[in-house]
C-alpha positions as semicolon CSV with decimal commas, in nm:
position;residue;x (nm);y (nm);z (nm)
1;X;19,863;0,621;-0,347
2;X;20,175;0,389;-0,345
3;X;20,486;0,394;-0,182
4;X;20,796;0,220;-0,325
5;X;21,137;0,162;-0,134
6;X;21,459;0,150;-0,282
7;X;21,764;-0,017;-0,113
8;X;22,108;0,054;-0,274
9;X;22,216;-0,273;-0,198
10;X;21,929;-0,470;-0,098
11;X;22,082;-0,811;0,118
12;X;22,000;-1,083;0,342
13;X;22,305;-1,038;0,521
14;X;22,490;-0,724;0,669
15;X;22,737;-0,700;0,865
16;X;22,744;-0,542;1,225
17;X;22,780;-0,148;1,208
18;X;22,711;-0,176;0,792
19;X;22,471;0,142;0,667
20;X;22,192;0,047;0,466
21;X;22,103;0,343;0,247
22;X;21,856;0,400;0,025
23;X;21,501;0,574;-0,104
24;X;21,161;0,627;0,052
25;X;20,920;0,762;-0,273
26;X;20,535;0,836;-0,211
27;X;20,323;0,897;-0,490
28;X;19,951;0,999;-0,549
29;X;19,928;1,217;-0,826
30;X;19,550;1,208;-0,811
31;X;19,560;1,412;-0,507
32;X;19,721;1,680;-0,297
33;X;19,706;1,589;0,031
34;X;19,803;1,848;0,316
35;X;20,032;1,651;0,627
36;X;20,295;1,774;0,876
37;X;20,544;1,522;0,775
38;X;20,581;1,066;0,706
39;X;20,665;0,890;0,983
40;X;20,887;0,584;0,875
41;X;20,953;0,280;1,099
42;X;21,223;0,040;1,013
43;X;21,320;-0,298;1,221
44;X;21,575;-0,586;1,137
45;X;21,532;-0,901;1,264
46;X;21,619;-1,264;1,220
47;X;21,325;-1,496;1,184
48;X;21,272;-1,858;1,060
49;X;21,064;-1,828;0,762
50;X;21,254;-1,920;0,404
51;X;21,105;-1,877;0,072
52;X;21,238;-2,216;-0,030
53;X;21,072;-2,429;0,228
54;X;20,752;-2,238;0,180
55;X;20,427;-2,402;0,336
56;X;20,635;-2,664;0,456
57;X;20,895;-2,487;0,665
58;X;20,796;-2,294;1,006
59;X;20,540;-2,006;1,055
60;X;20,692;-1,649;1,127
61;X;20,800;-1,625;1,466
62;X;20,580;-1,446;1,695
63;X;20,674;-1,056;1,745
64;X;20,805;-1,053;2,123
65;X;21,015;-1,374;2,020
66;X;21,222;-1,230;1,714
67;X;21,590;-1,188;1,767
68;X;21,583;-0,734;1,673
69;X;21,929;-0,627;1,540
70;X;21,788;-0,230;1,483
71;X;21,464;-0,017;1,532
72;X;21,516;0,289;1,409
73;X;21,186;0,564;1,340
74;X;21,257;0,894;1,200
75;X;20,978;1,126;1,053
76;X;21,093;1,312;0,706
């Protein structure tokens, strides 16, 4: 099974009140599995890692210490 998601326009930075669209695809064409729908969390949030530092910069911040711009959960 994999799933594979799609922004439109896929950014570091948005802007307050800016829509982020885009597409949720789940495939496993080995199998048919029976469910009553795919619960999708999604959360923005600043945090201090950067790809460019790498091993050198700081760890991910610790969950209840992230600055959370949106939670949103919606099952399709």
């Amino acid at each position: 099974m994999s799933l594979e998601v799609k922004l439109d326009r896929a950014s570091k930075f948005y802007e307050p009140g800016e829509r982020v669209t885009g597409t949720v695809t789940v495939n496993d064409p080995q199998s048919q599995i029976q469910h009553s729908g795919i619960s999708v969390f999604a959360e923005a949030y600043m945090d201090t890692v950067s790809i460019i530092r790498g091993n050198i910069g700081r760890p991910a911040m610790k969950e209840e210490d992230r600055v959370v711009f949106m939670k949103k959960k919606f099952t399709l």
